[in-house]
Short mmCIF file of the C-alpha atoms (twelve columns), coordinates in Angstrom:
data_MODEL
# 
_entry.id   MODEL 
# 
loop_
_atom_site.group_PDB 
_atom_site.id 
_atom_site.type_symbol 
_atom_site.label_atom_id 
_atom_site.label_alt_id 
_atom_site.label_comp_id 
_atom_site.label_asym_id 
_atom_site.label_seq_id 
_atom_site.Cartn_x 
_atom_site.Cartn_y 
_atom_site.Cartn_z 
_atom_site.pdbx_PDB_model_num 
ATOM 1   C CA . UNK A 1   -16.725 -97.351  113.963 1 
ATOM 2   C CA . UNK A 2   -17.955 -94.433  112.367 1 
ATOM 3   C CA . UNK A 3   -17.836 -90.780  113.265 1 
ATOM 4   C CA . UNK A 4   -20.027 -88.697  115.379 1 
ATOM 5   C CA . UNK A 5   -20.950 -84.939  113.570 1 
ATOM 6   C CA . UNK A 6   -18.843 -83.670  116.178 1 
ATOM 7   C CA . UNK A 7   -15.589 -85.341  114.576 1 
ATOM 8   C CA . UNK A 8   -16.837 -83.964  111.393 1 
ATOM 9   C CA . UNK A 9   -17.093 -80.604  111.741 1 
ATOM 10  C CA . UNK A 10  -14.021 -80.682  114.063 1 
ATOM 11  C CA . UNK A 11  -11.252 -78.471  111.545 1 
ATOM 12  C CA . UNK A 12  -8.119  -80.684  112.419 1 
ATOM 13  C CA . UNK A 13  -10.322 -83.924  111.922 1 
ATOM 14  C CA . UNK A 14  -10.863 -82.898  108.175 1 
ATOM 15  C CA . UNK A 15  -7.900  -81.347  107.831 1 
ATOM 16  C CA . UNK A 16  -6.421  -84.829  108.756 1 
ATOM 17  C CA . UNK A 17  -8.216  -86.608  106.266 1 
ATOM 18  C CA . UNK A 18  -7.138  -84.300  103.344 1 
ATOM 19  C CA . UNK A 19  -3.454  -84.692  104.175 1 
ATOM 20  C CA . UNK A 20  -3.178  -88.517  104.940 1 
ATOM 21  C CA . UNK A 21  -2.738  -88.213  108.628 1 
ATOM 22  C CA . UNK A 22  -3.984  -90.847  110.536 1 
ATOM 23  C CA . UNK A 23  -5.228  -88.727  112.938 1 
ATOM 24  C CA . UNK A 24  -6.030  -84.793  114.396 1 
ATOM 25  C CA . UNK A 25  -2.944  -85.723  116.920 1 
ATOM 26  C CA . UNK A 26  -0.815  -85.442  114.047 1 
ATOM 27  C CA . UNK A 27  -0.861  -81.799  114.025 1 
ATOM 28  C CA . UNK A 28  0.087   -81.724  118.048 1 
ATOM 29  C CA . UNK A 29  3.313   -82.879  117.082 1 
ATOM 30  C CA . UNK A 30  4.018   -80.593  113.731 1 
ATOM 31  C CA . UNK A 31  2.370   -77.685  115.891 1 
ATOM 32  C CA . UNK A 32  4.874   -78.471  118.704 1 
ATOM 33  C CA . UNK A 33  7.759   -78.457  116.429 1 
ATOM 34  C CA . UNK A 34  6.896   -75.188  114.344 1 
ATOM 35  C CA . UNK A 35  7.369   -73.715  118.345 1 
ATOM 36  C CA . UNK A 36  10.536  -75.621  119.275 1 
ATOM 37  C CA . UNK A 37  12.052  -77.345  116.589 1 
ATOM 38  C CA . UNK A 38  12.178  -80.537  117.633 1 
ATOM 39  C CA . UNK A 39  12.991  -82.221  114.667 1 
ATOM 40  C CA . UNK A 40  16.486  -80.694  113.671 1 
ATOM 41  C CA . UNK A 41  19.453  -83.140  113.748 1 
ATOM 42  C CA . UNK A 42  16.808  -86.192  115.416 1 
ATOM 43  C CA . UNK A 43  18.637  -89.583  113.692 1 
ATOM 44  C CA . UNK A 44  17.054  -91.966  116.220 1 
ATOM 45  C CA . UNK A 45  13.690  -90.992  117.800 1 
ATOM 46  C CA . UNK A 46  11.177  -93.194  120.095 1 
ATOM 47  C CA . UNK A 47  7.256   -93.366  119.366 1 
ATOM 48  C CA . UNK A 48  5.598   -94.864  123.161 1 
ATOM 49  C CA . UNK A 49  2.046   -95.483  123.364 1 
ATOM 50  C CA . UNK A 50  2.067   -95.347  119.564 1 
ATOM 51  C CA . UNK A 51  -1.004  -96.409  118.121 1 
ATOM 52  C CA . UNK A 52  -2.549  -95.677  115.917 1 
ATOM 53  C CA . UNK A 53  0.626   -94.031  114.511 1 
ATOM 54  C CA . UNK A 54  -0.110  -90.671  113.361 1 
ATOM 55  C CA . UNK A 55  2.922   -89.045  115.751 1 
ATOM 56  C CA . UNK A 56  4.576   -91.959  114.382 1 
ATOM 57  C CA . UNK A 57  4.038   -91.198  111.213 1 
ATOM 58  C CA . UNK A 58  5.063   -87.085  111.055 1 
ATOM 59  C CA . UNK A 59  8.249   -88.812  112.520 1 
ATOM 60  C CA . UNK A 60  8.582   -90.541  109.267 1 
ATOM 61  C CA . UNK A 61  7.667   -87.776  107.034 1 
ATOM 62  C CA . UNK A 62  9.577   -84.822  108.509 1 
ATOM 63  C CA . UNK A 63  12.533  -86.958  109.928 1 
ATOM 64  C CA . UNK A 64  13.295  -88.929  106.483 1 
ATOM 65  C CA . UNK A 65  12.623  -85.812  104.248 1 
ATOM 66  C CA . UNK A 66  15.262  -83.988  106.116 1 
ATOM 67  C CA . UNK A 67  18.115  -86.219  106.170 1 
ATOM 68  C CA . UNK A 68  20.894  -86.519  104.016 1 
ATOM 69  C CA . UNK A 69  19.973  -90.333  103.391 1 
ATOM 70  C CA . UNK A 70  16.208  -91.701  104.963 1 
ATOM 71  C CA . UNK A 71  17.926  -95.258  105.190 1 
ATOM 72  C CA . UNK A 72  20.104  -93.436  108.384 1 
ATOM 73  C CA . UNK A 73  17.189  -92.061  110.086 1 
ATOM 74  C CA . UNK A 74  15.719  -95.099  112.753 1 
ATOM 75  C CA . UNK A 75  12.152  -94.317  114.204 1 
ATOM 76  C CA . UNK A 76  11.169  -97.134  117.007 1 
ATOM 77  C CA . UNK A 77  7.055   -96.840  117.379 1 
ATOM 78  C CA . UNK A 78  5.803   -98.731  120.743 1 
ATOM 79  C CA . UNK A 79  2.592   -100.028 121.671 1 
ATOM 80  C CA . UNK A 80  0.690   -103.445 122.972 1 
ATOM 81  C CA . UNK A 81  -1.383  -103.180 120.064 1 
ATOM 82  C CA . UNK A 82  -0.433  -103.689 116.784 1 
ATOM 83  C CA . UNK A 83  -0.670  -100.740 113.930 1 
ATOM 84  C CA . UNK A 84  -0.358  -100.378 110.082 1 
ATOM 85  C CA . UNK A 85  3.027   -100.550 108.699 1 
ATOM 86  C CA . UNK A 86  4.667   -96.763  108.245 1 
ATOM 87  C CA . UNK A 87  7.539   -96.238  105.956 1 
ATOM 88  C CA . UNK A 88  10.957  -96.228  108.016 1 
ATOM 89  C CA . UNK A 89  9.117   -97.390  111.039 1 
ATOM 90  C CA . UNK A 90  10.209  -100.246 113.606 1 
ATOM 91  C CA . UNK A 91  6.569   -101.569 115.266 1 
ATOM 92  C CA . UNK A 92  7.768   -102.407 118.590 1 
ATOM 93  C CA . UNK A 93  4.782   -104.229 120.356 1 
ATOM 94  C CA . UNK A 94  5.389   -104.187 123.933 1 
ATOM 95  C CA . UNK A 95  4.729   -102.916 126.963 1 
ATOM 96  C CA . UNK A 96  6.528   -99.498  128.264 1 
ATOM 97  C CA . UNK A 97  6.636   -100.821 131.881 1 
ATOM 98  C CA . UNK A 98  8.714   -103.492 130.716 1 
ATOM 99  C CA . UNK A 99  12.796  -103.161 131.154 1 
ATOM 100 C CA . UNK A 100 13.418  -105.968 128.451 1 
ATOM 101 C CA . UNK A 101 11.278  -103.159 125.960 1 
ATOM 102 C CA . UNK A 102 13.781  -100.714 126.175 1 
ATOM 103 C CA . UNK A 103 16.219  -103.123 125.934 1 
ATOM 104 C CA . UNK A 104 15.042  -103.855 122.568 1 
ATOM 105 C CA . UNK A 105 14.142  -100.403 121.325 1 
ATOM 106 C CA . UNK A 106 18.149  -99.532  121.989 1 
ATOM 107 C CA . UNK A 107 18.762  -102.985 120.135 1 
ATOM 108 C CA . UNK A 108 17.168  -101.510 116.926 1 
ATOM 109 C CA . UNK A 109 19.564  -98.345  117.629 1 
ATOM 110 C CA . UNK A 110 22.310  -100.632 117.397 1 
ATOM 111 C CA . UNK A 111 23.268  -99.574  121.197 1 
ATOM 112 C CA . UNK A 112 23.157  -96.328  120.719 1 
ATOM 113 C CA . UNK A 113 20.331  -93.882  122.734 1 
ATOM 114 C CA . UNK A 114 17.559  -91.691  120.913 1 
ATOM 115 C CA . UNK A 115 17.904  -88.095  120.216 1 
ATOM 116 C CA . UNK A 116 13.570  -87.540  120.821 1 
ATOM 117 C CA . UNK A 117 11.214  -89.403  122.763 1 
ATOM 118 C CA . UNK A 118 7.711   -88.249  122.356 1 
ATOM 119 C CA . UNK A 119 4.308   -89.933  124.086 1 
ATOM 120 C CA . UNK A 120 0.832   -89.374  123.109 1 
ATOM 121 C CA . UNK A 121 -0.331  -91.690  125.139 1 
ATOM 122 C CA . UNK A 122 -4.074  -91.856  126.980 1 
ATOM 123 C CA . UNK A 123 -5.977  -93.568  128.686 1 
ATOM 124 C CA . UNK A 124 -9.594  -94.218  128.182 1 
ATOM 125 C CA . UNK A 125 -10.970 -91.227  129.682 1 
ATOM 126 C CA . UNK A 126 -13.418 -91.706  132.940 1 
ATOM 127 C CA . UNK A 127 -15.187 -88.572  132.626 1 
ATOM 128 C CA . UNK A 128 -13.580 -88.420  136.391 1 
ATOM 129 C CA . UNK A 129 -11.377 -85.650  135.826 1 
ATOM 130 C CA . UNK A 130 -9.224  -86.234  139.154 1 
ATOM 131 C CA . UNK A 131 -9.082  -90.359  138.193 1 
ATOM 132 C CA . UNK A 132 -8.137  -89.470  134.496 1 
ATOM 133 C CA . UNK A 133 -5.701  -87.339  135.656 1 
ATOM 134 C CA . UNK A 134 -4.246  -89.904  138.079 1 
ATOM 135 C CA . UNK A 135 -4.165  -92.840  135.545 1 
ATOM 136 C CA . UNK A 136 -2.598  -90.298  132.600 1 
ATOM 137 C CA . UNK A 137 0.189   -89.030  135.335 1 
ATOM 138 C CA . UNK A 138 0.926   -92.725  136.222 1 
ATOM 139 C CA . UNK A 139 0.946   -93.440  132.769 1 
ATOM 140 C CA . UNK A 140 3.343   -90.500  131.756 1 
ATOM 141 C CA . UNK A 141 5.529   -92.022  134.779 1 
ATOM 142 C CA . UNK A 142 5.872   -95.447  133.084 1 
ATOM 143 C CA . UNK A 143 6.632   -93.445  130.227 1 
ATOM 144 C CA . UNK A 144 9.465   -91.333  131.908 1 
ATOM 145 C CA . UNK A 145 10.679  -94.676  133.222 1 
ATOM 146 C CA . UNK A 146 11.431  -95.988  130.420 1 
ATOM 147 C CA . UNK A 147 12.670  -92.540  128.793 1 
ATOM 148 C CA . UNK A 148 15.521  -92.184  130.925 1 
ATOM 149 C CA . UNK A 149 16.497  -95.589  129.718 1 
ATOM 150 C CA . UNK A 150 16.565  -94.905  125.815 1 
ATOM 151 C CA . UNK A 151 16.700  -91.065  124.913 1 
ATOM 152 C CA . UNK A 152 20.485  -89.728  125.218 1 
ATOM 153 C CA . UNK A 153 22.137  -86.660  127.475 1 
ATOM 154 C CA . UNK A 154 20.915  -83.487  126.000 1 
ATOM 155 C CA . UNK A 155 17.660  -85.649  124.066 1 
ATOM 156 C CA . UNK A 156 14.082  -84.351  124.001 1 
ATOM 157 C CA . UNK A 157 11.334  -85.924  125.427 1 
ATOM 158 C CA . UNK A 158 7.818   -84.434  124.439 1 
ATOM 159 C CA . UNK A 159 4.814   -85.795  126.324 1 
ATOM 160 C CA . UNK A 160 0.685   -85.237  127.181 1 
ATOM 161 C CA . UNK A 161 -0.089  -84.538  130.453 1 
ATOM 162 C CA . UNK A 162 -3.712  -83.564  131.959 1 
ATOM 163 C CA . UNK A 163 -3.319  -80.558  133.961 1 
ATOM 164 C CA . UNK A 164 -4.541  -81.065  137.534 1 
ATOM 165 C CA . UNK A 165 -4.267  -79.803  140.960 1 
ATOM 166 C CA . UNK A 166 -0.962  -82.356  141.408 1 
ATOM 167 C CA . UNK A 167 0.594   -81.050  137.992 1 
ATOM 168 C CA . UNK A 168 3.366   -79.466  140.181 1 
ATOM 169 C CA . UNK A 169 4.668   -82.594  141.420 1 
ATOM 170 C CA . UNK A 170 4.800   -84.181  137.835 1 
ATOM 171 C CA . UNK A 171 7.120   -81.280  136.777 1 
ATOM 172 C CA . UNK A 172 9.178   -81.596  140.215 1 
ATOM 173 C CA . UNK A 173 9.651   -85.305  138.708 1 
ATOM 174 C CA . UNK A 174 10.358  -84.382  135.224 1 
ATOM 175 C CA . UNK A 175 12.662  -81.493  136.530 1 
ATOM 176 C CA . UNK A 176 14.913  -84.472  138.370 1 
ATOM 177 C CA . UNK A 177 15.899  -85.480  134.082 1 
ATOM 178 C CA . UNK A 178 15.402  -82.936  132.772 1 
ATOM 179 C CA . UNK A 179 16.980  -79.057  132.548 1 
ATOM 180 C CA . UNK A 180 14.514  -77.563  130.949 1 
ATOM 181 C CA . UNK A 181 10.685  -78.522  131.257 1 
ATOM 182 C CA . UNK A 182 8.618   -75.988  129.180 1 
ATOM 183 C CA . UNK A 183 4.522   -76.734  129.068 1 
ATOM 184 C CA . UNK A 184 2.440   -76.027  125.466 1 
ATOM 185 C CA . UNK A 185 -0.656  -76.471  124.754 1 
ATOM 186 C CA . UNK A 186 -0.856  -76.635  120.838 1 
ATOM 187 C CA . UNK A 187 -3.598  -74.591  118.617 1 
ATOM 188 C CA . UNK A 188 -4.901  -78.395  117.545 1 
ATOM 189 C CA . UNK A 189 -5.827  -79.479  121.141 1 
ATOM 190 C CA . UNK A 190 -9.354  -79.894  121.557 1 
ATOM 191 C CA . UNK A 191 -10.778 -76.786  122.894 1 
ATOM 192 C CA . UNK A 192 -12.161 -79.436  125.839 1 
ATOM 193 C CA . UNK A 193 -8.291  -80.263  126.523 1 
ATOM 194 C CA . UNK A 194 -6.511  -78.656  129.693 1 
# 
C-alpha cells in the first residue's frame, strides 16, 4: 500500500525510515522512556497488540544493548497477526482476551512475571470519536486483563488510551493495579491525537 503525501512530509514518518524503525510509533516508546525511564533493569518485558513490531522492536534494541548479556534479556511480542522476525523476540500469535495466552507468555519467562508491559494497540478508527473511544477503552481493558496476569508487583505497564469524556473511569480502573497512573502525551503523537 503506498503512502499518502501526508505520511511523507510527516517528520517522525521519515525520520523512521532513516533509522530502521518500522514505524513513527517507535519514537512513542523511546520518547516515553527519555521522560520516565522505563527501560532500566527491564529483563522480561511484554509487547500486546504488537504488530507490526516497531515498540517491539526499540524493546530489542534498547533492552539487549543494555544488558550485561542480550541472551538474558526475554521480550514476548503478542498479536493475532503474524509479523517479521525481530532479533531477541518471542512472536506470540494469540489473542489477549485469551487466559491460555498469558499462560504461555509466562511459559516463555520460564514462570517468572514481566518487569514492563507496554500496548500500542488500536483499533481501526471510525471517525466516531465517542465509538473509537469506546472500542480503544474496551480494548485497553482486555489489555489490563491480561496485564495483571503477566507483569510482576512493582512492574510497568505503558499503554494508548483516547482521551474522552469517560477517561476518568479508565484511570479509576487502572488506579485499582496500579499506585501510580501518570498520563503523557509524547512530542511524536500526531498533532490529530488526544
Amino acid at each position: 500500500m503506498g503512502r499518502s503525501s501526508k505520511d511523507k512530509r510527516d517528520v517522525y514518518y521519515r525520520l523512521a525510515k532513516e533509522e530502521g524503525w518500522r514505524a513513527r510509533s517507535a519514537f512513542k516508546l523511546l520518547q516515553i522512556n527519555e521522560e520516565f525511564d522505563i527501560f532500566t533493569g527491564v529483563t522480561k518485558a511484554v509487547d500486546l497488540c504488537a504488530a507490526p513490531g516497531s515498540w517491539s522492536q526499540v524493546l530489542s534494541r534498547k533492552l539487549r544493548a543494555n544488558a550485561e548479556n542480550p541472551d538474558d534479556v526475554k521480550i514476548v511480542a503478542v498479536d493475532l497477526q503474524a509479523m517479521a522476525p525481530l532479533p531477541g523476540v518471542i512472536q506470540l500469535q494469540g489473542d489477549i482476551t485469551e487466559v491460555s495466552t498469558a499462560q504461555k507468555i509466562i511459559g516463555h519467562f520460564e514462570g517468572e512475571k514481566a518487569d514492563l508491559v507496554v500496548c500500542d494497540g488500536a483499533p481501526d478508527v471510525t471517525g466516531l470519536h465517542d465509538i473509537d473511544e469506546y472500542i480503544q477503552a474496551e480494548l485497553l481493558l482486555s489489555a489490563l486483563n491480561i496485564t495483571t496476569h503477566v507483569l510482576k508487583n512493582g512492574g510497568n505497564y505503558i499503554a494508548k488510551i483516547f482521551r474522552g469524556k469517560d477517561v476518568t473511569l479508565l484511570y479509576a480502573q487502572l488506579k485499582l493495579f496500579f499506585e501510580h497512573v501518570t498520563v503523557a502525551k509524547p512530542r511524536s503523537s500526531r498533532n490529530s491525537s488526544i
